[in-house]
C-alpha positions in Angstrom: 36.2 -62.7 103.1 35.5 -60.1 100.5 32.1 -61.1 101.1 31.5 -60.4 104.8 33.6 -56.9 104.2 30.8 -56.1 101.8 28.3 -56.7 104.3 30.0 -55.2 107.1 30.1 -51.9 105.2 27.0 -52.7 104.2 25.4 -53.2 107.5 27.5 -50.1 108.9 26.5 -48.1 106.2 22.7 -48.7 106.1 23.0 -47.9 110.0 24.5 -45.0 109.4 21.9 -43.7 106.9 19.5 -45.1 109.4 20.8 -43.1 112.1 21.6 -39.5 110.4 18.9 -39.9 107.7 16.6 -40.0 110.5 18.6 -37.0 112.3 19.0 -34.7 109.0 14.7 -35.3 108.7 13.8 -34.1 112.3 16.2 -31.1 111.9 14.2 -30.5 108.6 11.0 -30.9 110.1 12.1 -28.5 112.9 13.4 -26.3 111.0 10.4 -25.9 109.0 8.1 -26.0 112.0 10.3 -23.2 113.8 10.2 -20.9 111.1 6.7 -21.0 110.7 6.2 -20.7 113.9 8.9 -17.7 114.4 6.8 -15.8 111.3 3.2 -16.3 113.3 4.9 -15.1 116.4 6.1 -12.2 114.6 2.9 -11.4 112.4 1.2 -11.5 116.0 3.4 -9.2 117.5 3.1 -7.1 114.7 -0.7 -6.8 114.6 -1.0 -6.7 118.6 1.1 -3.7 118.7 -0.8 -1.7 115.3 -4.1 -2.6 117.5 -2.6 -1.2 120.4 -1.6 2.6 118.9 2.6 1.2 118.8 5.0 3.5 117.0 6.0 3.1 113.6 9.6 2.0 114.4 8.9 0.1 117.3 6.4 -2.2 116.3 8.9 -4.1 113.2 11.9 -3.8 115.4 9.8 -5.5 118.3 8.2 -8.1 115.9 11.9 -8.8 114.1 13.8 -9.2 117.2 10.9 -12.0 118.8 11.6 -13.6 115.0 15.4 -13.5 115.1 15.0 -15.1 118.9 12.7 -17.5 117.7 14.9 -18.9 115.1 17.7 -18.7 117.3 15.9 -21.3 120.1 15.4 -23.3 116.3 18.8 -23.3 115.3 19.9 -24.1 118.8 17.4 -27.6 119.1 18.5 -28.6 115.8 22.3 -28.3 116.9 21.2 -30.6 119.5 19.9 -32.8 117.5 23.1 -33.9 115.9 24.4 -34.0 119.0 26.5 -31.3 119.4 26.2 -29.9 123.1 25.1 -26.8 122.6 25.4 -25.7 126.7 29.0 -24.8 125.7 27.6 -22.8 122.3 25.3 -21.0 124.7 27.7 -20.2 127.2 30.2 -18.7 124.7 27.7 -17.0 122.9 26.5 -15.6 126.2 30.1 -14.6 126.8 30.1 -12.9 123.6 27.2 -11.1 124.2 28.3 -9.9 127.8 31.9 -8.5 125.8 30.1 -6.7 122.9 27.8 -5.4 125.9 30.4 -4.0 127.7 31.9 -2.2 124.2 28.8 -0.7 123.6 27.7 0.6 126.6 26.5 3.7 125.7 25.1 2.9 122.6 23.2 0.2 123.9 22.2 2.7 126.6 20.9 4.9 124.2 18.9 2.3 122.8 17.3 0.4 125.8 15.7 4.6 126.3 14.8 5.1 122.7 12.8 1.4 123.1 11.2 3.0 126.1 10.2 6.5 124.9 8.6 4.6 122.0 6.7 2.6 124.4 6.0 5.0 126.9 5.3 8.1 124.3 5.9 11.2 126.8 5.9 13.5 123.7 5.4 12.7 119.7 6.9 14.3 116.1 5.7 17.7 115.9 5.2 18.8 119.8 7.2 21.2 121.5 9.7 20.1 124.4 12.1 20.7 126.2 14.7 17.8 126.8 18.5 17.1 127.9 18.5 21.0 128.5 17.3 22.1 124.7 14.2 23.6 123.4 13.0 22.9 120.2 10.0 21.2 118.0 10.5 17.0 117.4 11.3 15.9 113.8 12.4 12.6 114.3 12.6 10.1 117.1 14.5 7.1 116.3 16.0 4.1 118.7 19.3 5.4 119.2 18.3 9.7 119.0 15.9 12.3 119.0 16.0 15.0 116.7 14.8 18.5 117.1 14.8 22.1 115.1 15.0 24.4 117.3 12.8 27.9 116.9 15.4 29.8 115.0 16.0 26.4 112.8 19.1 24.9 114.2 19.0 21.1 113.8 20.0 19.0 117.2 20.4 15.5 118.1 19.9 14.4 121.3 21.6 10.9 122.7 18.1 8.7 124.0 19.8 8.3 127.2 20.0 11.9 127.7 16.1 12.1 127.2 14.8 9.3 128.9 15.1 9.5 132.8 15.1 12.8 133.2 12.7 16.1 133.4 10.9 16.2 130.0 8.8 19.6 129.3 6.4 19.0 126.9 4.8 22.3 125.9 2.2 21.1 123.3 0.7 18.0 124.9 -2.1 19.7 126.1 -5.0 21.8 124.4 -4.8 25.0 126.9 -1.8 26.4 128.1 -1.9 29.9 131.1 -0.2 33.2 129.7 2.0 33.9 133.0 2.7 38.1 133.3 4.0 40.2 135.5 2.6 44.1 135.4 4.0 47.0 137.4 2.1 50.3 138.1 3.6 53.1 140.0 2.9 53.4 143.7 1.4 56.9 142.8 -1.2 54.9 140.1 -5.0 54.5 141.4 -4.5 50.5 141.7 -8.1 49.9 141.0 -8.0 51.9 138.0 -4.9 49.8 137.0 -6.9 46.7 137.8 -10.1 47.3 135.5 -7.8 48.3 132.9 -5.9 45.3 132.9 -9.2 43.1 133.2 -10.9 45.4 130.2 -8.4 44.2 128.1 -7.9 41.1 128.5 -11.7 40.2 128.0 -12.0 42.2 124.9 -9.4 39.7 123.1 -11.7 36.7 122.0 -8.8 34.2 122.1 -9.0 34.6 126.1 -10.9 31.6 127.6 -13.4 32.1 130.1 -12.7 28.8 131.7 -10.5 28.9 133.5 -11.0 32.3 134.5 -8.3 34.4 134.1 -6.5 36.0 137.3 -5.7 39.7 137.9 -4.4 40.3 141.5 -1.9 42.6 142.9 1.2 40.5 143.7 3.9 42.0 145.1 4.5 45.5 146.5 8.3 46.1 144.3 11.0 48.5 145.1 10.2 50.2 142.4 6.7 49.4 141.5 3.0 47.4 142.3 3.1 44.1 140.7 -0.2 42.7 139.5 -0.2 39.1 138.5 -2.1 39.0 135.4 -3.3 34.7 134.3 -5.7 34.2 131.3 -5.9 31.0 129.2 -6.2 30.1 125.6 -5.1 27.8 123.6 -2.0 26.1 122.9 -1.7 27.2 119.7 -2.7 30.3 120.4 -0.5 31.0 123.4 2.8 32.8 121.6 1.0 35.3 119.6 -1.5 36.3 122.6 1.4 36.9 125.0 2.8 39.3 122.7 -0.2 41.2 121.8 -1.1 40.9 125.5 2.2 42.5 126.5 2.2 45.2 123.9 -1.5 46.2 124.5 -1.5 46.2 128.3 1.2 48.7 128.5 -0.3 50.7 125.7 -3.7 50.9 127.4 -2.6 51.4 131.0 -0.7 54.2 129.6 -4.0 55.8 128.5 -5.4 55.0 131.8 -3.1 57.2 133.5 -1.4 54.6 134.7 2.5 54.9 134.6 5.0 51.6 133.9 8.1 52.5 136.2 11.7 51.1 135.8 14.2 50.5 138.9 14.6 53.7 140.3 17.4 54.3 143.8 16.7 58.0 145.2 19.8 59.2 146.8 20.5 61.5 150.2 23.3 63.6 150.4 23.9 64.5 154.2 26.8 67.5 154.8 28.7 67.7 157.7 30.0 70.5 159.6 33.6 70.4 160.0 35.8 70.8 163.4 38.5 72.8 163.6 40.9 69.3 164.1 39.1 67.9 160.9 38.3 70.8 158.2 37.2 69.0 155.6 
């Protein structure tokens, strides 16, 4: 008796060790062959998206998350291996997933738009925009925010989802930007004097590009004044500093033309009426 009991747990043991042995190996061997898989997914990933110009940020984040995904589809087969059903696992995780998606909302929101400013690029660190109704230079753009200093130095973050979607200004993405003024003569003012003036100037500053050529036209006949439209280009860099010296040297030098700059003026008529004797006054 004691001798077939010894066998029986002999035999059952030896299947067992057959059966799982067998089982614990291939989730070895998959295990092994998923993660190195998962990291030549991820080092591909990483270099297609250096090749391709990607930013700094996204291209690790991109190449982690196809890792973690990877080794999630791993971790999944080996559960199956063991037989554990793993449709159930995949529905609760899913379930899971759909909650905590629901919670964050907004941050997840702001960090679907910070994936696609990174891929899409409409402004980099340094330029000048305007976004989600603020002005300012770009320090940082991250996944969830985008940082700017503003010109008198205020620091402000902007939510991504408040960038991404809407209007985005972007004042320093190309090389030339047009200087737009508005300059008013009096109606009493010789206009074409006004006009070579205006022109005289404007070519004897050297950071004025002749292509395009800049515009002087009259524009507007005001209620108070004769509005020339005045439209040169330079260069980005350039633009601030010419549109002052622009604005300060125009007046000075229509001044010494002759020329006058009016202000909103309103002439009034008085009109007196004779009284009646029923109304004297």
């Amino acid at each position: 008796m004691e001798t077939l009991n010894v066998e029986g747990i002999g035999t059952h043991a030896l299947a067992l060790v057959t059966t799982w042995g067998l089982r614990v190996v291939g989730a070895l061997a998959v295990l092994i062959a998923g993660r190195w898989v998962a990291r030549r997914i991820k080092s591909a990933i990483g270099i297609a998206l250096d090749r391709g110009g990607a930013d700094a940020t996204l291209a690790p984040f991109l190449s982690n998350l196809a890792y973690w995904l990877m080794i999630a589809v791993v971790v999944v087969a080996v559960l199956g291996l063991f037989g554990i059903p793993t449709a159930s696992l995949i529905a609760l995780l899913g379930a899971a997933g759909l909650a905590v998606g629901l919670a964050l909302q907004g941050t997840l929101s702001n960090f679907a738009s910070g994936v696609m400013l990174l891929v899409f690029r409409p402004f980099r660190v340094g330029d000048s925009v305007e976004i989600g109704g603020h002005r300012g230079k770009v320090k940082e753009m991250g996944i969830f925010s985008t940082v700017l200093h503003t010109p008198d130095n205020v620091r402000i973050v902007v939510p991504n989802s408040g960038v991404f979607g809407k209007p985005i200004k972007n004042y320093t993405a190309n090389d030339t930007r047009r200087i737009d003024l508005v300059i008013g003569v009096s109606y009493d003012d010789d206009l074409s004097v006004a006009h070579e003036t205006i022109k005289r100037v404007i070519a004897s500053d050297s950071r004025v590009l002749a292509n395009p050529e800049p515009v002087v036209a009259v524009n507007e006949l005001g209620d108070s004044s004769v509005n020339f439209v005045v439209r040169p280009w330079c260069r980005t860099e350039e633009y601030g500093g010419l549109r002052w010296d622009l604005t300060r040297r125009l007046k000075e030098e229509l001044e010494a033309a002759g020329c006058s700059i009016p202000y909103p003026q309103r002439d009034v008529h008085l009109y007196r009426e004779e009284s009646s004797p029923t109304h004297p006054y």
